[in-house]
C-alpha positions in Angstrom: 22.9 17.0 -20.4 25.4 14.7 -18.8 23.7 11.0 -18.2 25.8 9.4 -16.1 29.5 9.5 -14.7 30.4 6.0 -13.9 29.0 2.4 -15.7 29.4 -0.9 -13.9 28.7 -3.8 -15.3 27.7 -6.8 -13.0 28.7 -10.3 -12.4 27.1 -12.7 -14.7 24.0 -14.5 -13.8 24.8 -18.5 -13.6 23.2 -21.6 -13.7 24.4 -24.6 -12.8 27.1 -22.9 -12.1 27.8 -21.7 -15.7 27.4 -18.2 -17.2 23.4 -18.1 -18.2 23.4 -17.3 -22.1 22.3 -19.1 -25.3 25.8 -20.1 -26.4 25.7 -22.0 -23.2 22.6 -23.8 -24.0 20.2 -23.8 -21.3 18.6 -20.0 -20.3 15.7 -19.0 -18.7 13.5 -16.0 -19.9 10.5 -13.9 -18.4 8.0 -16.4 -19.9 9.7 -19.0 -18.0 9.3 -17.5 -14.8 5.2 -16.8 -15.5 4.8 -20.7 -17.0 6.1 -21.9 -13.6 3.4 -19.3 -12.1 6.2 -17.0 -10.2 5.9 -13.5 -9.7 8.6 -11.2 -11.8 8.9 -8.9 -8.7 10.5 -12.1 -6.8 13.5 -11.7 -8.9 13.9 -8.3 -9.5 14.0 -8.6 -5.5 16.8 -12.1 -6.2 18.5 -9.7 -8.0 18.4 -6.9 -5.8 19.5 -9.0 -2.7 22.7 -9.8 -4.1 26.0 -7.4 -4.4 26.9 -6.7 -8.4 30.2 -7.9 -7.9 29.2 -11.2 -7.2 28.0 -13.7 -9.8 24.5 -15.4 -9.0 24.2 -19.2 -9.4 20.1 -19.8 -10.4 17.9 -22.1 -8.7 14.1 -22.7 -8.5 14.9 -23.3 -4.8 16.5 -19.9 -4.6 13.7 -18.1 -6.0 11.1 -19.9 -3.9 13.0 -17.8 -1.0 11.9 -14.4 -2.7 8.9 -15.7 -4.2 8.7 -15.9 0.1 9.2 -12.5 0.9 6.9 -10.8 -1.9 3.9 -13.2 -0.1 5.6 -11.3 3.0 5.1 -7.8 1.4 1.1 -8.7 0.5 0.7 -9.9 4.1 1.6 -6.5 5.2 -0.6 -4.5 2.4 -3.8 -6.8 3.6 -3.0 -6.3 7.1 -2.4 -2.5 7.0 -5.0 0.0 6.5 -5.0 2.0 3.5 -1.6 0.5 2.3 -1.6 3.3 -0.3 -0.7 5.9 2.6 1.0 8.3 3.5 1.7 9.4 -0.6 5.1 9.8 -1.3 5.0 13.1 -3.5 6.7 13.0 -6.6 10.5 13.9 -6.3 9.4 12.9 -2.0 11.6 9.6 -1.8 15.0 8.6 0.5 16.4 12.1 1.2 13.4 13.5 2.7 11.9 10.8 4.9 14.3 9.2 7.6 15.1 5.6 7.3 16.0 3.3 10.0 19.4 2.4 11.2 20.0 -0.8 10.9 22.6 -2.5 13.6 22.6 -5.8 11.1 26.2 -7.0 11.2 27.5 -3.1 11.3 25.3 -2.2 8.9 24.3 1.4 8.2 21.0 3.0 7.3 19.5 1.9 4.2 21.3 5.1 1.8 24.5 4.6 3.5 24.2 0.4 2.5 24.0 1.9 -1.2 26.9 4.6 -0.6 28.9 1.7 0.2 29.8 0.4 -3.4 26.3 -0.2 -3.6 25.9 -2.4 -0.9 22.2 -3.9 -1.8 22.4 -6.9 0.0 22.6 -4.9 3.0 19.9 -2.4 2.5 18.0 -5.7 1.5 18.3 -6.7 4.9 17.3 -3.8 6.4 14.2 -3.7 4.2 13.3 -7.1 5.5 13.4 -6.0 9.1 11.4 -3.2 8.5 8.9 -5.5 7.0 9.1 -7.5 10.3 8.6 -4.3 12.2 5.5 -3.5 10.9 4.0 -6.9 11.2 5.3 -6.9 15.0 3.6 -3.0 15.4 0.6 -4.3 14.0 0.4 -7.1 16.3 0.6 -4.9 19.1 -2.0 -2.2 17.8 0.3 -0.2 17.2 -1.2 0.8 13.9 0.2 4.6 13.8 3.4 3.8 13.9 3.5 1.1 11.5 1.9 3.5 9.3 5.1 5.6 10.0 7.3 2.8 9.4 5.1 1.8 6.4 6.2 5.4 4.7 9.6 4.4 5.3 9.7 1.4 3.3 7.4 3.3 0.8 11.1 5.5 0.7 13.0 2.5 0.3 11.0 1.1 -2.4 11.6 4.2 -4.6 14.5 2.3 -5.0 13.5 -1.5 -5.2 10.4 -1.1 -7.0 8.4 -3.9 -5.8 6.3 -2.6 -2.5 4.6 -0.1 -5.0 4.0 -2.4 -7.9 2.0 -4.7 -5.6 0.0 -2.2 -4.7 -0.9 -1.3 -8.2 -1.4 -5.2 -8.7 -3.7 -5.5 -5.5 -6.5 -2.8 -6.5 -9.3 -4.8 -6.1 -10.8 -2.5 -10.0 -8.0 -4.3 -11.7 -9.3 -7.6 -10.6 -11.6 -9.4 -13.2 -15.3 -10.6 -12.0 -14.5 -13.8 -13.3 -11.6 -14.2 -10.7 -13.6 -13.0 -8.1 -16.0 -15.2 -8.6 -13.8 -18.4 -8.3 -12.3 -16.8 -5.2 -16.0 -16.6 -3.0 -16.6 -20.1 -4.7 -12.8 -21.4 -3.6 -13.9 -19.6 0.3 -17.5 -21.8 -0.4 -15.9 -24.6 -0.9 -13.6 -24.3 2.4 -16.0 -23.3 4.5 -17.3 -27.0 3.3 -14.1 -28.7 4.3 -13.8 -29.8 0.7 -10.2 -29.0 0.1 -9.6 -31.2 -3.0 -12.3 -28.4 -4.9 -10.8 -25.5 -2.8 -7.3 -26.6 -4.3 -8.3 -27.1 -8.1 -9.8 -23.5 -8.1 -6.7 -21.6 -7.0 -4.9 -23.7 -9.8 -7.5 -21.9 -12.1 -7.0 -19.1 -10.7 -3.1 -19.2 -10.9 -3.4 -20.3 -14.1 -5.2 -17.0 -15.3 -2.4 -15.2 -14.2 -3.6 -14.4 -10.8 -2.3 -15.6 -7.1 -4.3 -15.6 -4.3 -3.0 -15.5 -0.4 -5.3 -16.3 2.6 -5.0 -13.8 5.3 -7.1 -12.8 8.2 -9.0 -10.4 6.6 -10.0 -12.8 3.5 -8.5 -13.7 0.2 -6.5 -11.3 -1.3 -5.7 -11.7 -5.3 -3.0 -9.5 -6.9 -1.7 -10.2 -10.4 1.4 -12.3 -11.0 
């Protein structure tokens, strides 16, 4: 069977401004990113966020942005009930749900953003206001309809690939009892006031490979 049609290869990724590679010295692999305790899914969503025709100059303080917006996705899983619904069958992804039209700049819907010479960077955008959307439908009670748009960006995401993986990472079975147990202690010692304590357990429990947000309804630990 036929693969493919067309093959583009992308602009290099740079740092410091130079093509990232091990003739030129200096590179940054996975391990890197988990030693410095950020999640992989922030740059797959760095990556995704910028056109292929344009090269990417590397930075800590540009991946602190996206590091940003996957604490942005969690806050909407803990704030949404049953972030796991509606399903999107298998095969049941952008052609058969509608996505939102986006009026960012001219920009399309979020298929027509990738129609255009694979415009990510746009359907990035429109992602994000989706993700604002809920959080402002939510704020309003409104929780039906950010349900509704919640399926949407379950759509979107068949794309991405990071909305669904934090899902997976957030079941609370995949959580050890061990972790769980420094998290009520870290809430213990908060409730206390005694922030210095509160502060040294979330480095343990970053350091196991876990991160932990604070949100209204309590701590919520997903896997880095």
């Amino acid at each position: 069977k036929q693969f493919v049609q067309l093959w583009m290869h992308n602009r290099h990724l740079l740092l410091h401004g130079k093509k990232m590679a091990k003739s030129e010295g200096e590179t940054i692999t996975v391990d890197t990113l988990k030693e410095r305790g950020y999640s992989l899914l922030a740059f797959r969503l760095l990556i995704f966020a910028h056109h292929y025709r344009t090269p990417i100059d590397f930075s800590w303080e540009l991946l602190d942005e996206y590091q940003g917006h996957v604490a942005s996705i969690l806050n909407v899983l803990a704030r949404i009930p049953h972030p796991t619904q509606p399903p999107l069958e298998k095969g049941r992804g952008l052609r058969s749900l509608p996505l939102p039209e986006g009026e960012l700049e001219g920009a399309g819907d979020f298929t027509a953003s990738l129609a255009d010479d694979l415009n990510t960077p746009k359907a990035f955008a429109i992602f994000l206001k989706t993700i604002k959307e809920i959080n402002s439908l939510l704020d309003s009670n409104h929780t039906e309809a950010a349900q509704e748009r919640f399926a949407q960006l379950l759509a979107m995401d068949s794309v991405i690939g990071v909305v669904r993986a934090l899902v997976e990472q957030t079941t609370p079975t995949e959580i050890p009892q061990d972790i769980i147990a420094l998290s009520t202690k870290r809430e213990q010692a908060k409730q206390e006031k005694n922030y210095g304590e509160a502060d040294g357990l979330r480095t343990q429990i970053e350091a196991a490979g876990f991160s932990i947000q604070d949100t209204p309804q309590g701590p919520r630990i997903a896997k880095k």
